[in-house]
C-alpha positions, 0 to 999 in steps of 0.5 A: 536138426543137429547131431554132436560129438564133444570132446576137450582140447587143452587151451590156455587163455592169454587174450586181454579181452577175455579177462576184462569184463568190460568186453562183455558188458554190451551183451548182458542184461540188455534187450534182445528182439528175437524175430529179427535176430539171428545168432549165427552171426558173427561180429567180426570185421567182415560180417554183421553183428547178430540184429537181435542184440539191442546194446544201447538199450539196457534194461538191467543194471550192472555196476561199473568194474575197474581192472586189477594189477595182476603180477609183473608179466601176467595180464590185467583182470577184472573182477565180474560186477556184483549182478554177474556171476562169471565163469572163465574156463582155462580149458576150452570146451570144444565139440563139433557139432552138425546142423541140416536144415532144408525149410524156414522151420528146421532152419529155425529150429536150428537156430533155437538150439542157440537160445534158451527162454527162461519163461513158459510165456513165450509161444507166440514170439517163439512161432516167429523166432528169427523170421525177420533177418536177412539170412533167415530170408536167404535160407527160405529162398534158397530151401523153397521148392523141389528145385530147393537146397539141404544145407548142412553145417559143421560146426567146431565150437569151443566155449571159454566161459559163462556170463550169468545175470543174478535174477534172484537178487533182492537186496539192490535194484536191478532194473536200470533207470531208463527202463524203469521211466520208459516202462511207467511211461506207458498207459495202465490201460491197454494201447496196441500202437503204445506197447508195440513200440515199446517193443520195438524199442527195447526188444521182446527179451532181456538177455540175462546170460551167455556162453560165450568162445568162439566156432567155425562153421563150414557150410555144406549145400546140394539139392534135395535129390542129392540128399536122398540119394546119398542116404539111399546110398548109405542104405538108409532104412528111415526114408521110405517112398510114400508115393504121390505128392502134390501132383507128382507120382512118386516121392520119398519122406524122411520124418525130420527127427531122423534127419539129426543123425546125419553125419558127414562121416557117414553120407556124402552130398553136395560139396562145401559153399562157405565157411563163416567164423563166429569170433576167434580167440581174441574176439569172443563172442556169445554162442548161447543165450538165455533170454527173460521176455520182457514181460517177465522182467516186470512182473518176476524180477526185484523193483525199488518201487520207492524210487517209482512215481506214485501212479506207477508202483501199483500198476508194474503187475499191469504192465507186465500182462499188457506187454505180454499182450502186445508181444502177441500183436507184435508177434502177428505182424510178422509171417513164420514158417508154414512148411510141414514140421514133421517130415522132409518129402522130395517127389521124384521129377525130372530136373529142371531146363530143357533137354531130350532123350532117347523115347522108350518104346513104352513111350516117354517117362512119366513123373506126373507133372513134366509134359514131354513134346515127341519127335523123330529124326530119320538118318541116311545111311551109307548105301553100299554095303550098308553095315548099321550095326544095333545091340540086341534088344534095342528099346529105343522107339523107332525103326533100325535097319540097313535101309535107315534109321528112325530115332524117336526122342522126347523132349523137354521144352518147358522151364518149369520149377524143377531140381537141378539135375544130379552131378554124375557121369551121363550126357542127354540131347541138348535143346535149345541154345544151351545147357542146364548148369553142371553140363558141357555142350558138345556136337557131332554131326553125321555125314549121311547119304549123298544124292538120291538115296539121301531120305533124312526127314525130321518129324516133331520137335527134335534137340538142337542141331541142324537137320539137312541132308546131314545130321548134327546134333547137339549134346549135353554132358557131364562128369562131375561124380562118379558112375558108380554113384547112384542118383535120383531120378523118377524110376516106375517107368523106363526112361535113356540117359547117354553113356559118358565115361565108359559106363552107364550112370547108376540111378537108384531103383532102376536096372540098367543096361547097356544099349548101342547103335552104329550108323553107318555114314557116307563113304565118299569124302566123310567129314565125320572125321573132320566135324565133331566137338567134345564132349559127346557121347561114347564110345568116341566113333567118329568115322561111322559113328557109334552111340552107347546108350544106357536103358533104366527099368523099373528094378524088381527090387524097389518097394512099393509105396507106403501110403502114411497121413 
């Protein structure tokens, strides 16, 4: 889906090559195979040509021109060929132009805002327009799944002139010999192995014209869960949350139509991947195209049938419907894509990797797909004059008091398809030997109780960390965006992030408050002080240490479901 402003920029035209036509020539009136093309891409040095042009395959015939000797200082110029009209602007037409995709689909209908067919006899190939280049392939891969990206483009475009192929002309023959001879080559009667290959061959389409200038195109990408995050931010009223999904409890959808009006100006996700130039001032190249299917360039365009053999002339109208036939068979060998064309649907679930958290006495939260194995650690405090320290309520599953502490966790030990967690500032337990990306791992370790009042018990399955007669625990931490900037995660039941940054992680849809516990740890010899590594949760309290939790609950405010299908 794409979203433009336009707007003029004085640009005077000094290239050579924009004056000679000869520069052009390998674009027009050749054939064109739109499944494997893609015309994003460039031809400059550091990238490929755009795969659907089949330059040496030239299908409608173009004269010879020769250069014109402008004045002394000026450059040489071209006349267009007779078959061509050809319109040079001396002021370059620029607009800046955004594009979001998040599928094989709306990647592809992106890309069929680049290309114009000239026929109402083209929806088979167009239902696998450009599927079979190599880029179409990377986008499928990396949009696929929960755990995909959205990728959005900002786009300066600007558009130096048009190349036009005369379809109408009747007085001279149009189609160019070789194609002419291939074409009367084929069998009248119907062969699939025959005109397939002859749609391999020469392309599925002609090119018969082209805008042509040159764009930059600066990439954008983030997660699913960032996206929709930042337009509830905005206060998006088109997304809505429509409940189960697949075999997830919750979700949000937002029709793809609506999507288009996405700007950068307004939203702001993810963070810029790549930057790609589409030709430059003197290296023009095609940004649109009309395309003839190559059917249509038999049965709608002129032809010398005098200078056909016999046995072709009264069989062109034949071919043409065959062609048109076996663009169906050739159509159907490739896959296009399935995903649903009408809305973008992002169900809510706990991201991806291993990691713990703090149970909620309600028990751990639930997005209906990811299990959650439990555990409980018991923490020796000091026993002379214990002073263990709880912010009142506590929600936290367990049992806190001055004899001891009881901390229940939850944790994730599976590595099931999922999102990547959201940038932000929160920290989660670590499990296993590392951390999902975007965080940092971190430890602290409590010097507990020495000698026979020392009762620290492990129960379950715990985060990382060493459990003995002392307690180090590993963190996962990060701070790569702003608290105050909400983030996705599941939010009908409660759930504990841990505090990083001085306050709490805003999550969309949940209330937040601000939870502690101070453990009292051994007075003789300590080495809080002396072992510890950041980044761990706040407050920072070693000697004695203090960990500041933030409780999420379902907010009063969150609109219940809106069942659509």
């Amino acid at each position: 889906m794409s979203h433009r402003v336009g707007f003029l920029l004085l640009l005077l035209i000094t290239s050579a090559i924009a004056l000679d036509f000869n520069y052009y020539r390998s674009w027009i009136g050749v054939g064109y195979d739109l499944v494997n093309s893609n015309p994003m891409i460039g031809n400059e040095a550091a990238q490929e040509t755009d795969p659907g042009f089949y330059s040496a395959r030239r299908i409608l015939r173009i004269s010879d021109v020769t250069n014109t000797t402008g004045p002394p200082g000026t450059t040489n110029q071209t006349q267009s060929p007779p078959e061509v009209e050809w319109v040079q602007r001396s002021l370059c037409a620029n607009g800046l132009v955004e594009h979001t995709y998040f599928s094989g689909r709306s990647y592809q209908q992106r890309l069929l805002e680049s290309v114009k067919i000239d026929s109402d006899n083209d929806l088979d190939i167009m239902s696998v327009a450009f599927v079979g280049s190599d880029y179409y392939k990377s986008v499928v891969r990396d949009t696929a799944g929960i755990e995909g990206k959205v990728i959005h483009e900002v786009i300066t475009q600007c558009t130096m002139g048009t190349i036009r192929y005369k379809t109408e002309l009747q007085a001279s023959p149009v189609i160019e010999s070789a194609f002419s001879q291939a074409v009367c080559a084929l069998p009248a009667a119907y062969s699939a192995p025959a005109y397939v290959q002859f749609i391999q061959h020469w392309g599925t389409h002609a090119v018969i014209g082209f805008d042509y200038g040159h764009e930059q195109i600066k990439v954008l990408e983030g997660s699913r869960q960032e996206f929709m995050a930042a337009l509830l931010q905005a206060g998006d009223k088109k997304m809505v949350n429509t409940g189960p999904y697949q075999n997830y409890s919750e979700s949000y959808t937002i029709k793809t139509e609506d999507i288009s009006t996405y700007s950068v100006h307004h939203v702001s996700f993810g963070g810029y991947t790549l930057q790609l130039a589409h030709g430059d001032l003197n290296n023009l190249e095609p940004l649109s195209l009309i395309l003839l299917p190559i059917s249509d360039v038999i049965t709608s365009l002129h032809w010398d049938t005098a200078g056909l053999p016999v046995d072709c002339q009264g069989h062109l109208a034949q071919f043409g419907a065959n062609l048109k036939t076996a663009i169906t068979e050739y159509a159907k060998t490739f896959t296009g894509p399935s995903d649903d064309p009408t809305s973008f649907v992002t169900p809510l679930a706990w991201p991806s990797g291993q990691f713990g958290l703090p149970q909620p006495k309600a028990g751990c939260s639930s997005d209906g797909v990811t299990t959650w194995e439990t555990g409980s650690r018991e923490f020796s405090p000091e026993s002379y004059f214990t002073s263990n320290r709880f912010s009142s309520p506590l929600n936290i599953a367990g049992e806190f008091n001055n004899k001891k502490i009881v901390e229940n966790f939850c944790v994730k030990t599976s590595t099931t398809s999922a999102p990547d967690w959201p940038k932000g500032s929160y920290c989660v337990y670590q499990y296993g030997t590392s951390c999902s990306s975007g965080f940092k791992s971190g430890w602290v370790k409590w010097d507990d109780e020495d000698g026979s009042d020392n009762h620290d018990h492990v129960n379950g399955t715990l985060p990382a960390g060493v459990y003995n007669d002392d307690t180090k625990m590993y963190f996962c931490c990060r701070m790569d965006n702003s608290a105050h900037n909400k983030i996705l995660l599941p939010n009908r039941s409660p759930f504990y992030l841990l505090r990083f940054g001085g306050t709490c992680q805003q999550v969309y849809g949940m209330d937040v408050t601000e939870e502690y516990i101070t453990f009292d740890t051994e007075d003789t010899f300590n080495g809080n002080n002396d072992e510890h590594s950041p980044p761990y949760p706040d407050d920072g309290s070693i000697d004695n240490i203090t960990l500041k939790f933030c409780y999420y609950q379902t907010s009063s405010g969150l609109s219940n479901p809106v069942i659509v299908g």
